[in-house]
N, C-alpha and C positions, 0 to 999 in steps of 0.2 A: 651519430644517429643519421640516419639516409633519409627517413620518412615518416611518418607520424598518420593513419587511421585512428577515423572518428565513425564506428560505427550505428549512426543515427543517435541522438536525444541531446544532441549537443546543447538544446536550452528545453526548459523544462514545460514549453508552453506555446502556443501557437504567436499570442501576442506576447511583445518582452518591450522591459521596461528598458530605459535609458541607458540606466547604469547597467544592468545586464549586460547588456547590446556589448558595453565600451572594453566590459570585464575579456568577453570572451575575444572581441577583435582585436585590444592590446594585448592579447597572449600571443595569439596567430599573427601578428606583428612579430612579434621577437624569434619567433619560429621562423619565418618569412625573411626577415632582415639577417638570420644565420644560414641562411640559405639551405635550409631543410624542409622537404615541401609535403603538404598535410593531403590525404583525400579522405573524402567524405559521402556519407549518403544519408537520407531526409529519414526521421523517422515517425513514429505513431504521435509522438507530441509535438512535431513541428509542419506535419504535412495537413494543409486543411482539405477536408472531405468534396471541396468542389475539384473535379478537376482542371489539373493545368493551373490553381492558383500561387502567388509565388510565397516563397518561405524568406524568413532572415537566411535561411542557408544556402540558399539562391544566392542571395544579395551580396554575402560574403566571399560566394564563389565569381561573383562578377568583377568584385572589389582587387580579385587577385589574390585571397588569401587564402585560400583551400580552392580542391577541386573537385565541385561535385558530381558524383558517378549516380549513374540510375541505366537500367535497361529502356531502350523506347520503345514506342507502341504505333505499329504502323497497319491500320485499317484493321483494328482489332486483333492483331498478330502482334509478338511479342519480336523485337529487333533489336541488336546491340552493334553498336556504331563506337569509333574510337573519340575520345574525349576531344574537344573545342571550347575556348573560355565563351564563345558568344550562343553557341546550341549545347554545349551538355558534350553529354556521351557516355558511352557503359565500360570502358577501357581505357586502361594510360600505361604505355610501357616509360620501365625506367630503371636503367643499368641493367638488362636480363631481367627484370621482371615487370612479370605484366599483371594489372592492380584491377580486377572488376569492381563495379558498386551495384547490390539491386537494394532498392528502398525498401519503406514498406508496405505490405503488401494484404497481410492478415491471410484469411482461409484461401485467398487466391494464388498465394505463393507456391504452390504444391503444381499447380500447373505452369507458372512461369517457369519453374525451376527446371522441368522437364526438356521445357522449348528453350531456356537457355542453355542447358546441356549439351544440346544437338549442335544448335548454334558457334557456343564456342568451339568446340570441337572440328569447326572447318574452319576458322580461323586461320589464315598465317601466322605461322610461331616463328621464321627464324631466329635468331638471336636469343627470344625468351625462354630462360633456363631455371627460372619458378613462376607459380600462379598463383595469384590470391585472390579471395574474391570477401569484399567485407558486403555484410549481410545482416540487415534489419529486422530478427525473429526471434522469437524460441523457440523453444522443444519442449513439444508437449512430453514427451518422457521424462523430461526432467524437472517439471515446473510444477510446485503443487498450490501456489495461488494466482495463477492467471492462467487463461487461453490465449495458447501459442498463434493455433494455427499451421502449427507443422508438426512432424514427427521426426525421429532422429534417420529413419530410415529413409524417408523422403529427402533428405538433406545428406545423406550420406553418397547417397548416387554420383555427386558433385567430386566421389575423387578419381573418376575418370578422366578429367579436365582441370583439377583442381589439385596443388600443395596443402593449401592452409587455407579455413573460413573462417573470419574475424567476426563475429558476431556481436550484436547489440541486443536491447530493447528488457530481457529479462536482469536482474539488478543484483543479482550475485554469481560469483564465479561457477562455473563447472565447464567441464570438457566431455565432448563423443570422439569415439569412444571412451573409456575409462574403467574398465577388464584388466584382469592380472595378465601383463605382459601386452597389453596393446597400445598401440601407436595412438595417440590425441590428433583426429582432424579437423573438430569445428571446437574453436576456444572463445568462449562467454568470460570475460573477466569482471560482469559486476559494476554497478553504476560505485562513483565514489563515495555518493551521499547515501544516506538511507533515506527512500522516498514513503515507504510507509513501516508501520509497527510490524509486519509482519520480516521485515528483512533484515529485523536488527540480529545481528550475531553472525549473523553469514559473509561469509568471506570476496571482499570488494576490494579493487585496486583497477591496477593495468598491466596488459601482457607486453615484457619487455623480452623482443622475439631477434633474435639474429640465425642466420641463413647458413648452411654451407652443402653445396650444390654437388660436393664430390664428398661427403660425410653418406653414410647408411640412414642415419634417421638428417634428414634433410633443415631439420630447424630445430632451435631451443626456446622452448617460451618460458620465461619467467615469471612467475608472478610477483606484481608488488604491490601488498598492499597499505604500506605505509608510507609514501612519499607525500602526502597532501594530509592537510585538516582533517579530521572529519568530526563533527558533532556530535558530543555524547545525547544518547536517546537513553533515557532512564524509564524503565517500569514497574510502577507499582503494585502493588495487588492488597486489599483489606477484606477481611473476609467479615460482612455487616452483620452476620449469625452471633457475634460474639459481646454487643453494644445494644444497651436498651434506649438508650438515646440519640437523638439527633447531638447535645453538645460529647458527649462520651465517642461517638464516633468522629468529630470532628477532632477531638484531642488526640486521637487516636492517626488521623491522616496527617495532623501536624507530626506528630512525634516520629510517624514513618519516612515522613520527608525529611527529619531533620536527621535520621540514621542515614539516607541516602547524600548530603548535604555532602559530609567528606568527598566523596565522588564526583561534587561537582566541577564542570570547568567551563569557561566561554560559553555561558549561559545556553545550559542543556536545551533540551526538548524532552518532555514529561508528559507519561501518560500514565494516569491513575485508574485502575478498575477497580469499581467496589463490587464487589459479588455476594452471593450466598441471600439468604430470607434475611429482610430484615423484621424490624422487632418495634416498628413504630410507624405514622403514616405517613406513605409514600412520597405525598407532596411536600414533606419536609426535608430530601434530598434536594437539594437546590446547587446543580452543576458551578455556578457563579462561587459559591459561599467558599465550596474544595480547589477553585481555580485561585482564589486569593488566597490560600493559605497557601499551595506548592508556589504561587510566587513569592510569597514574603519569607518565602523558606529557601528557596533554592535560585533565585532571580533567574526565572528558566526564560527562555524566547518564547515559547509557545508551550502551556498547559492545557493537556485535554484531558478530561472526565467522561468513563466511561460507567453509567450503569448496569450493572449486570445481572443486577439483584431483583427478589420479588417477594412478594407475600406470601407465609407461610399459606397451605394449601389447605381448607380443609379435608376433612376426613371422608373418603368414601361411604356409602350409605351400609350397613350392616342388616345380616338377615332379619335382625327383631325390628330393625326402622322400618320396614315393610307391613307391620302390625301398628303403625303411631297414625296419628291424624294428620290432616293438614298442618291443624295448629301446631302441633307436638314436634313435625320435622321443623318447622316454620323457627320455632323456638329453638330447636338444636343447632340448626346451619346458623342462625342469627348470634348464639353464644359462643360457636368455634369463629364467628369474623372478631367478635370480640374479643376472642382469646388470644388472637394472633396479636395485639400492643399487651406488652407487659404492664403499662397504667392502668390499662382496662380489664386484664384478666381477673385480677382478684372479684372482680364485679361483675362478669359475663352474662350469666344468668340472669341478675337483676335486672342492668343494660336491655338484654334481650328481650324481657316480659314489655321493657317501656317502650322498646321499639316498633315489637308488635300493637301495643295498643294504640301508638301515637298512627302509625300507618293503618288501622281500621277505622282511626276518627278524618285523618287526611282523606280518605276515601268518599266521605263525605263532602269534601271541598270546603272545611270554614275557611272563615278571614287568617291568613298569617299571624296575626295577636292573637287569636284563640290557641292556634295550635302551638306555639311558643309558651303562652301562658299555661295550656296543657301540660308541657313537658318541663316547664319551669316545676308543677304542682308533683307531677309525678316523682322525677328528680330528689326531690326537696323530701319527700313522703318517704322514699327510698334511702332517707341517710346520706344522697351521693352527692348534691349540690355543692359548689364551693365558694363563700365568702369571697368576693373580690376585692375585699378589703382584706383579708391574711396573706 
């Protein structure tokens, strides 16, 4: 191995905790001490939004352990200067090849890209006999949950001046081009972790890339995505339409976590969605209650409970509803909210004459005890009341 690029997100966060810090600087140690040398560039989760302030990936590259590349910026013009461990720099030759870094950059990249184009391109090349430039973006062509900030066409310009563009920042693999019979010039290989629900399944590693400078296709990038850990991300799905109860659907999220249980390992990461109408009140979904059973099921790191479900809908209004009274709609919408809990349907109607009349006496503003007492008498009149002693 010659070299080792870290195309931005090297920690996950602006601030990093201790043991983070130590995880990533004894790697770059062992890298360092085998005398194989790292570059790098800052990206969207490590660069804070004031300018000029410093990163851990500064600090690392002070330390001597990486080296980090960015383009500089001189009286609002964009400049690229050869690498220095005490100022930076946008360049590092090393054995015939010369290694750009630009950070990140968001919507404004499309313009630096341009002015760095130019730029390089009047460079002195003696001796450099490839170029690579690692680059903190995506491609909006190819990214269908975030904003890039660039396009593939805008980034393509760069093989004028450019071998190979090692990319960061989007969290699963793909290549531009990627056409029957075309050459690969900007290679995204994919964060190792899955950083959200939507990246699970997508293909993540690292480009293990070797060079040869008198070959027709000038590199081999390999992908790999198995060399490292990665945490199983487990998803759920229960669909709530099928359970008239809050305990029936909780029997129900146990019983699906314990099918997924086999599959577990080094305590997953779980996300449960409950979907579809449910069948009972709403406030008896309680996120806490489905977080304690995927843990006592699957002893995951972190369980998340998604709702996705809602209330059955009532019914649009029909042409003869436009002949009914107040009262008469008033009483129909009031027996379809009833209808929607299966304990209450068989009673809807009923339910709904008491609802209306208790809301025509509340109208009136009694005491609290009157209108309880009301709808205790109503209740009770109705057959519906229930013994609190059975």
């Amino acid at each position: 191995m010659d070299f080792v690029l870290i195309a931005g997100d090297l920690f996950e966060q602006k601030t990093v905790d201790p043991e983070t810090f130590n995880l990533a600087a004894v790697g770059l140690r062992r890298l360092a001490d085998a005398g194989i040398p790292v570059f790098a560039v800052e990206g969207n989760h490590e660069k804070f939004l004031r300018h000029g302030a410093r990163t851990w990936v500064w600090y690392l590259n002070q330390q001597g352990l990486l080296r980090l590349l960015d383009v500089a910026h001189d009286q609002g013009d964009v400049a690229i200067r050869p690498w220095q461990k005490q100022t930076g720099g946008t360049y590092f030759d090393i054995d015939g090849v010369r290694i750009f870094g630009i950070g990140y950059y968001g919507a404004r990249l499309p313009r630096i890209i341009e002015r760095f184009k130019d730029l390089a391109a009047r460079l002195p090349a003696s001796g450099v006999e490839y170029s690579i430039c690692i680059l903190h973006t995506g491609v909006d062509d190819k990214v269908d949950y975030l904003h890039s900030g660039c396009t593939a066409a805008e980034l393509l310009v760069l093989k004028d001046v450019l071998d190979y563009v090692a990319l960061g920042h989007v969290h699963h693999r793909f290549n531009v081009p990627d056409g029957p019979g075309e050459e690969p010039f900007l290679f995204n290989p994919g964060a190792l972790e899955n950083w959200s629900s939507q990246e699970v399944g997508r293909e993540k590693g690292f480009f293990d890339v070797s060079v040869d400078t008198e070959a027709r296709v000038r590199h081999k990038a390999r992908h790999v995505s198995d060399a490292t850990f990665r945490r199983d991300y487990l998803k759920l799905e229960i669909d709530a339409a099928g359970y008239a109860t809050p305990d029936s659907l909780r029997a129900a999220v146990a019983e699906r976590a314990l099918e997924a249980a086999d599959s577990r390992a080094n305590r997953p990461i779980v996300e449960l969605r409950i979907h579809g109408p449910i069948r009972f009140e709403r406030n008896l979904l309680e996120a806490q209650v489905y977080e304690g059973i995927l843990q006592d099921n699957l002893d995951c790191l972190v369980a998340r409970v998604i709702f996705d479900s809602a209330q059955r809908q009532t019914g649009d209004l029909a042409q003869s509803d436009l002949q009914r009274t107040r009262i008469e709609l008033e009483l129909k919408v009031l027996a379809e909210l009833f209808g929607q809990y299966d304990d209450f349907a068989p009673y809807s109607n009923d339910l709904a004459a008491i609802a209306s009349r208790i809301k025509s006496s509340a109208i009136q503003m009694p005491s609290p005890e009157i209108l309880v007492e009301e709808l205790t008498s109503e209740m009770a009149r109705a057959g519906l009341l229930i013994d609190a002693d059975q």
